[in-house]
N, C-alpha and C positions, 0 to 999 in steps of 0.2 A: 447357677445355683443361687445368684444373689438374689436372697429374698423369696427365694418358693419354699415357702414353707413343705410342701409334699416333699421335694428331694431333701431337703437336710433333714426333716423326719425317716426318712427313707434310708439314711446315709448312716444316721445315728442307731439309728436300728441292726440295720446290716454290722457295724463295728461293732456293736455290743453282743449281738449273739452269734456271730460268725470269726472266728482268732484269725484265719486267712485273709480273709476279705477288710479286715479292721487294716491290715499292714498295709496292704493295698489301697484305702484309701484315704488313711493316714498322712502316708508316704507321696502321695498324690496333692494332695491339699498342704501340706506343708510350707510350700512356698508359696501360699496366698496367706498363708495366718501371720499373724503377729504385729498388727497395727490397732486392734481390739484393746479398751481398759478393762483389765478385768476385778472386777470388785466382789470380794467375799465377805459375804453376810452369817454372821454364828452367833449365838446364843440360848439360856433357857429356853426352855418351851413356854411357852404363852406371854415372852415380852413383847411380841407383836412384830418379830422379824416381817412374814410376810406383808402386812399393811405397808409397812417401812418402804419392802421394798417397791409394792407398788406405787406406791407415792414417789418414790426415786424415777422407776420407769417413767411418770406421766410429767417429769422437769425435763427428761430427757428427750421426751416425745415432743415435747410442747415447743422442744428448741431446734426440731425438727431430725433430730439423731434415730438410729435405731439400735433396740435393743433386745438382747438375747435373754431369757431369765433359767437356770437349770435351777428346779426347786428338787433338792436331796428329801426324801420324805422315808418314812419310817415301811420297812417291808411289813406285807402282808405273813401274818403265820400260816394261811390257807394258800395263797395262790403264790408267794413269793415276790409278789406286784406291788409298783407302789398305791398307797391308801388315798392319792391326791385332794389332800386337804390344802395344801400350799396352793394348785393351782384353782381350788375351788375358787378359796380365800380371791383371787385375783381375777377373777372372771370375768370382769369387763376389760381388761386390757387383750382378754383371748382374741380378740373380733379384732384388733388392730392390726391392720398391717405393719406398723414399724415397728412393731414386738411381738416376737417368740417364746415361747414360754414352754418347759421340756421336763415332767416330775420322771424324774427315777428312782427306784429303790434300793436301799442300801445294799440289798439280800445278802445282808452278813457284815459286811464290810465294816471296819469300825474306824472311829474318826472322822465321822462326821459327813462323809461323801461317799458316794460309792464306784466302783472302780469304773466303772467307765465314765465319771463326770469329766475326768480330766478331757475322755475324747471328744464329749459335746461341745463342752468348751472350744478345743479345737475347730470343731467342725464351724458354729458358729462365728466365731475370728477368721475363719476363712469364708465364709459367707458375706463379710463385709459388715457384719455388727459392728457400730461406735460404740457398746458399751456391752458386756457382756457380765451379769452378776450371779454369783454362786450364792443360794440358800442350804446351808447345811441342814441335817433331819432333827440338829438341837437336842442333840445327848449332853449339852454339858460338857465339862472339861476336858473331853474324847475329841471334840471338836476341831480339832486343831490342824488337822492335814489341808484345809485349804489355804493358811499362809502359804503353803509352796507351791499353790495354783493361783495366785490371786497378787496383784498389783499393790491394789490397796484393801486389808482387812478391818473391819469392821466389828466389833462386843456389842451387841444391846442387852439391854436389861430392862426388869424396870422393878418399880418403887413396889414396897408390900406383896413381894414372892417368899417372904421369910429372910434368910441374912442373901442379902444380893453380893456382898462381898465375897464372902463363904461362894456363892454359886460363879466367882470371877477369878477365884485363885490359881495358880501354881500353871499350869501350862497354858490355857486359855487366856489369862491374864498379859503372857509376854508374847504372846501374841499379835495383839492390836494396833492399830496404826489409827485408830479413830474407837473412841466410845462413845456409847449413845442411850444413854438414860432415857427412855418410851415411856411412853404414859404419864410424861413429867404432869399432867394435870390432877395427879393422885399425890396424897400426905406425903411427905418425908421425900419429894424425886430432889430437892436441894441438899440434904442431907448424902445421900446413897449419891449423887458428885461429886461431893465435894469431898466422900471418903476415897472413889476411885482417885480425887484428881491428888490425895495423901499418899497414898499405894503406888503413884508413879512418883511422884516426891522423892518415895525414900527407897524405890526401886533403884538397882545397878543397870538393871539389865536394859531399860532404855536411851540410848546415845544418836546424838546425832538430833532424828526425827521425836519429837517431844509428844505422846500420843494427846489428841485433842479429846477432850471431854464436852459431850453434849445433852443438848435438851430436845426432846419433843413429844411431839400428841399426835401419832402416824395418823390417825383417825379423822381429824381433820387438817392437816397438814401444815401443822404448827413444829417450826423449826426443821424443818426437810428445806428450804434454800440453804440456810447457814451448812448442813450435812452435804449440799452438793458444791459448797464453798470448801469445806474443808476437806474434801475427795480431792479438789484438784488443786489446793495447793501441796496437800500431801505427793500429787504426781509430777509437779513440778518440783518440787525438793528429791523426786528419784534423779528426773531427769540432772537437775543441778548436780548432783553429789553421787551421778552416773551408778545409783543403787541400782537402777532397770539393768544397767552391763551385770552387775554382779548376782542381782534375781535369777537374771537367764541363763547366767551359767549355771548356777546352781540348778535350776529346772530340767535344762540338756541335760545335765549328766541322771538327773532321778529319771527321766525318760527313756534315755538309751540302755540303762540298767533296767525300768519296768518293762522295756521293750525286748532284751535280754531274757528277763523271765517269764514273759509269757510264751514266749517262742519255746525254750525248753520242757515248761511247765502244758501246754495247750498242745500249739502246733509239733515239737516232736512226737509228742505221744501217738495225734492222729497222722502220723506218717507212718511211727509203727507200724501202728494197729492195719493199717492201709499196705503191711510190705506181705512177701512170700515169707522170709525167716517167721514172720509172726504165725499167717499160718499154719506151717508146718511144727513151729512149737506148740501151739493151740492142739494140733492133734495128737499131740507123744501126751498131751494132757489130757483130754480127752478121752483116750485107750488105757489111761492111768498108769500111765510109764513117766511119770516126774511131774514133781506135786508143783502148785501154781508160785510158789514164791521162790523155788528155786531155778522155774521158766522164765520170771523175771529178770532174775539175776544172770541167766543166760542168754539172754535178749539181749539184756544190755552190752554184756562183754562183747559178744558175737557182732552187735552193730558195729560198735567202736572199731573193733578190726579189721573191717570190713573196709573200714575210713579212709 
């Protein structure tokens, strides 16, 4: 699978629309993942995340690495589909071999990612990507579920979106492991810095790791080295201060518990639906001899017992 684009499309697919088949090959690639950086990118809409991260992609390409991109993009209200603006946005890195590029839609999901990002992620970390980076769909301070998928996370903003502070507060805010002021070539990107780099001043919440405050113009690719200097020293202060032990644990256990709930949630149901007890209470429903919620309810006991 290293590097065919077809199978890990093929892989990504099959997990996301089949709850069986996801376990399986999940479960399977498990012990190839986990040598992947994985870097989460969030913020407003139109600070210019996607440019950002193209620009990241082509330092990493250029140093000969490969990389994965899952751009979170806002669901269709017609087909449910994502709108792929992100990967419009990045469309000459499509044609590269040493980067993938995967838009999904949130359909519903809130926080910024949608539920099966976590698996592409995966999927690509076992495919041998040196760098895999998360695009969330940029709702805003919803944002935030990719800290627990992601290595090192990322705020951009930029100058004259209205109060940029205002659009950085309260859970997005404690967030970041790296900020990054875009558009710095517009009025006041020295100001709206220098407020974030106030707001971590007098912030509690960050210890330890000291979030960096940056400059740039993704556009032309003004201050993107300095953003892939401070990605890895930021990954060397996990390794030092062995946060990547304490990430991952954390991660296992949201995994083994979202893994928990899908099987309940998903796969029980279609085992039901798939038994005789079902059925044969389908037809005492049917012939209107016991109303459908409390076939439910007998469903269930009856399985359990059954146990």
């Amino acid at each position: 699978m290293h590097g065919d684009r077809r199978a890990i499309s093929q892989l990504m697919s099959t997990a996301e629309n089949d709850p069986l088949a996801r376990i399986t090959i999940l479960s399977s690639l498990y012990w190839l993942a986990g040598k992947a950086q994985i870097i989460g990118i969030t913020g407003p809409p139109g600070c210019g995340k996607s440019t950002l991260i193209a620009q990241l992609a082509k330092r990493y390409r250029d140093a000969g690495r490969s990389v994965g991109i899952v751009a979170v993009d806002p669901s269709s209200h017609i087909t449910g589909g994502a709108l792929l603006g992100d990967r419009i946005r990045m469309g000459e890195l499509a044609s590269d071999p040493r980067v993938f590029i995967r838009s999904m839609a949130t359909r519903g999901h809130f926080g910024g990612i949608a539920r099966a990002t976590e698996d592409a992620v995966r999927i690509l970390d076992a495919s041998a990507m040196d760098y895999v980076i998360v695009e969330t769909a940029g709702a805003g301070q919803s944002d935030v579920d990719v800290k627990q998928l992601a290595h090192t996370t990322i705020v951009v903003t930029a100058p004259g979106m209205g109060d940029e502070i205002q659009a950085l507060k309260a859970g997005i805010m404690e967030i970041a492991d790296i900020f990054v002021v875009n558009k710095a070539d517009r009025e006041n990107a020295d100001r709206a810095a220098q407020e974030i780099d106030q707001m971590i001043m007098m912030s509690e919440h960050f210890r330890g790791w000291r979030p960096r405050v940056l400059k740039t113009v993704a556009m032309s690719g003004e201050g993107v080295t300095g953003l892939v200097e401070a990605i890895n020293q930021h990954s060397k202060y996990l390794k030092d201060s062995d946060g990547l032990g304490k990430a991952k644990e954390d991660r296992l256990r949201s995994e083994v518990l979202e893994a928990a709930k899908q099987y309940f949630e998903e796969i029980s149901l279609k085992e039901i639906a798939s038994s005789e007890l079902f059925q044969k209470i389908m037809k005492q429903v049917e012939a209107n001899k016991i109303d459908p919620y409390s076939a439910g309810r007998k469903l269930v006991t009856k399985r359990r017992a059954s146990r």
